[in-house]
N, C-alpha and C positions, 0 to 999 in steps of 0.2 A: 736796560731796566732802570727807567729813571720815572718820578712825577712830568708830568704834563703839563704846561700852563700856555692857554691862549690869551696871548694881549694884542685884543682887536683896536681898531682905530676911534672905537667909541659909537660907530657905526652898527655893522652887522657879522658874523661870523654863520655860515653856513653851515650844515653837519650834512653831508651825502652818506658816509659810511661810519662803521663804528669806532670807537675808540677804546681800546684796551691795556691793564695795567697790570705787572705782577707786584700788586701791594702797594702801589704808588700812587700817589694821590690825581687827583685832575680837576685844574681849575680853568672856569673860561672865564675871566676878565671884558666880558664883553654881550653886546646882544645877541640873541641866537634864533636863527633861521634853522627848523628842522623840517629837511627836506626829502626824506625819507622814514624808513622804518631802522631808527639809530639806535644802539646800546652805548652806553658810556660804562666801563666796565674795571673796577681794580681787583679783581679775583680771579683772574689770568693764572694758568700752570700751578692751579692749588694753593694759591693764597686766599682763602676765606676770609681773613681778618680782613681782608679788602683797605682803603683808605678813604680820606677824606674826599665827596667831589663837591665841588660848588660854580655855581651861575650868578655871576656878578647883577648883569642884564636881564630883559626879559626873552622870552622863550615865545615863541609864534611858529605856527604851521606856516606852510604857504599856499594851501588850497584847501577846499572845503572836499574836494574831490577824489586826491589822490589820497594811497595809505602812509600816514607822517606821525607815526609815533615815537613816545622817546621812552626806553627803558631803561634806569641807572641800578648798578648793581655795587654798593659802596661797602660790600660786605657786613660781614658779624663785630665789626671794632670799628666801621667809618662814619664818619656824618655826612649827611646831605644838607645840603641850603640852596635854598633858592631866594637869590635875595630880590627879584624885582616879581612883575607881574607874570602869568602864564597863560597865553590866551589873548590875550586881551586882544588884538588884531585879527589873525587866527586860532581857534583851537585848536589843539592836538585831537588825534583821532582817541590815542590812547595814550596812559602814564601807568606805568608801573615801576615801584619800585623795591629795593630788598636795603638796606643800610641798618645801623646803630638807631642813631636819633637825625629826626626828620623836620626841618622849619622851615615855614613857607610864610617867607616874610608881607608877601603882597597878596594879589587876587590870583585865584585861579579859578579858568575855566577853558574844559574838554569834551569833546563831542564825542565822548564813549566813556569808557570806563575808565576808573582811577584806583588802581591795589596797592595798597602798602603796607608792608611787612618790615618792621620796624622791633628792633629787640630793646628799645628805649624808647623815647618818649618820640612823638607827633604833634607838630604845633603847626595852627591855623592860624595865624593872626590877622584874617582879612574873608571876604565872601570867598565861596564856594560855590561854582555853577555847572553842572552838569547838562547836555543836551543830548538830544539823539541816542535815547534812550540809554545813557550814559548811569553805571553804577557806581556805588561806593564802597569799596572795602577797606577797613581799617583792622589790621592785625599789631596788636600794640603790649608791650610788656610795660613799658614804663609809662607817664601818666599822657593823654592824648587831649589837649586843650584847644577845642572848638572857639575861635575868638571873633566868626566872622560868621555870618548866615550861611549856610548851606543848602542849595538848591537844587536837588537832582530830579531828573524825568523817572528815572530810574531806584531800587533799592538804595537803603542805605543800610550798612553792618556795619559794624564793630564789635569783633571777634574774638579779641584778646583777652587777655589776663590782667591787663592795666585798669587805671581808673580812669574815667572820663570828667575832666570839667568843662560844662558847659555852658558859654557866654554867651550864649548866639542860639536862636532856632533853627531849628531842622525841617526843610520841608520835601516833602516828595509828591512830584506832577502827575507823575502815570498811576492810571486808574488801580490798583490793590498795590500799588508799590509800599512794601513796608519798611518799617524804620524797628532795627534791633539792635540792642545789647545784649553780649551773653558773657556771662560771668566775669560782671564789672562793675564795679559802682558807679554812678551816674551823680556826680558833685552838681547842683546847680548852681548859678551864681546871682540870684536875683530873680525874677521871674521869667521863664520862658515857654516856645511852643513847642512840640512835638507834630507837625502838621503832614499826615498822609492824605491821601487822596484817598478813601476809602480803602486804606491800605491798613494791616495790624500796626499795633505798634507792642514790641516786646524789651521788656526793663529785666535787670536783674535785681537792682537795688536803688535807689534813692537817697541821697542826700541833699541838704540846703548849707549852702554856705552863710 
C-alpha cells in the first residue's frame, strides 16, 4: 500500500487497465495515451478520503472509434490536476470524475460527456470543447471558475451548491440544448454570453463583479 508515481520518458505513457490506491496518491509525470476504458482510483478497501492524483502531460485517446474513457476517483480529501492539455490530439469518449478540488490547467476537449463532482472548488482555466453530443456536468460545493469558453453539442449544468464565476461564455450547439444553474450564484466578471441554441437558459441568481 504505497503512492504511485509514473516517471515516463517525456514521451508517452499508456493506460490499458486501471490503477488503484488504498489512500495513496497517484502521480503520472508524463504524457498519457488512454487506451481503454481506465479508472485511476485512491478509494481502494474504504478509503473515501482518497488522495491526491495528478497528470503532468497531456492526456489523448487513441481512436475516435474505440471505447477510451478515463475516470479518476481522488476521493472526499484529494485533489485532481491536470496540468497540460486534454484532447487535444484525440478526445476522450468520456471524463468523469469524483475528488475535493478539481484544476484543469489547459484546454480540454471530449467526444461525450464530462461529470464532475467536486466537494471544493473547479477551475477552468482554458476552452472547454465538447462533441458528439458530449454534456456538461458540474456538481460544485466550493466556488467553480469558468476561465475559458465553453463549447458543448450537448446540455450544460451546474448543480451544486457552490458559486459560479464566470470569465468566459457558455455556449451550446445542439438544437434545445440548455444552459443551467440551480441554486448558485452566477458572479460575472465583465461582460458575457449565455449562448444556447434555441435551448432554455435557467439562472438562479446574478451577480457583476
Amino acid at each position: 500500500n504505497a503512492s504511485i508515481t509514473l516517471d515516463g520518458s517525456g514521451a508517452t505513457t499508456t493506460l490499458n487497465a486501471n490503477i488503484t490506491t488504498e489512500g495513496d496518491a497517484i502521480t503520472i509525470s508524463d504524457s498519457v495515451i488512454v487506451a481503454a476504458a481506465v479508472a485511476l482510483d485512491t478509494t481502494s478497501v474504504g478509503n473515501l478520503a482518497g488522495a491526491n492524483v495528478s497528470i503532468v502531460g497531456s492526456v489523448n485517446a487513441t481512436s475516435a472509434v474505440s471505447a477510451e474513457s478515463l475516470a479518476v476517483n481522488a476521493g472526499t480529501g484529494g485533489d485532481l490536476a491536470f496540468n497540460a492539455a486534454i484532447g487535444a490530439s484525440q478526445p476522450l469518449d468520456s471524463l468523469t470524475i469524483d475528488a475535493r478540488n478539481v484544476d484543469f490547467d489547459s484546454t480540454v476537449a471530449v467526444a461525450g460527456a464530462v461529470d464532475i463532482d467536486a466537494l471544493g472548488t473547479v477551475t477552468f482555466d482554458n476552452t472547454v470543447s465538447l462533441t458528439n453530443n458530449g454534456t456538461l456536468t458540474v456538481t460544485n460545493t466550493g466556488t467553480a471558475t469558468v476561465g475559458g469558453k465553453i463549447t458543448s453539442e450537448g446540455a450544460v449544468l451546474f448543480d451544486g451548491v457552490g458559486g459560479i464565476t464566470l470569465s468566459a461564455d457558455i455556449q451550446t450547439t445542439d438544437n434545445v440544448a440548455a444552459i443551467t444553474v440551480n441554486a448558485s450564484t452566477l458572479t460575472l466578471t465583465g461582460a458575457r454570453q449565455l449562448q444556447p441554441n434555441n435551448g432554455n437558459v435557467t439562472l438562479d441568481e446574478i451577480l457583476t463583479d
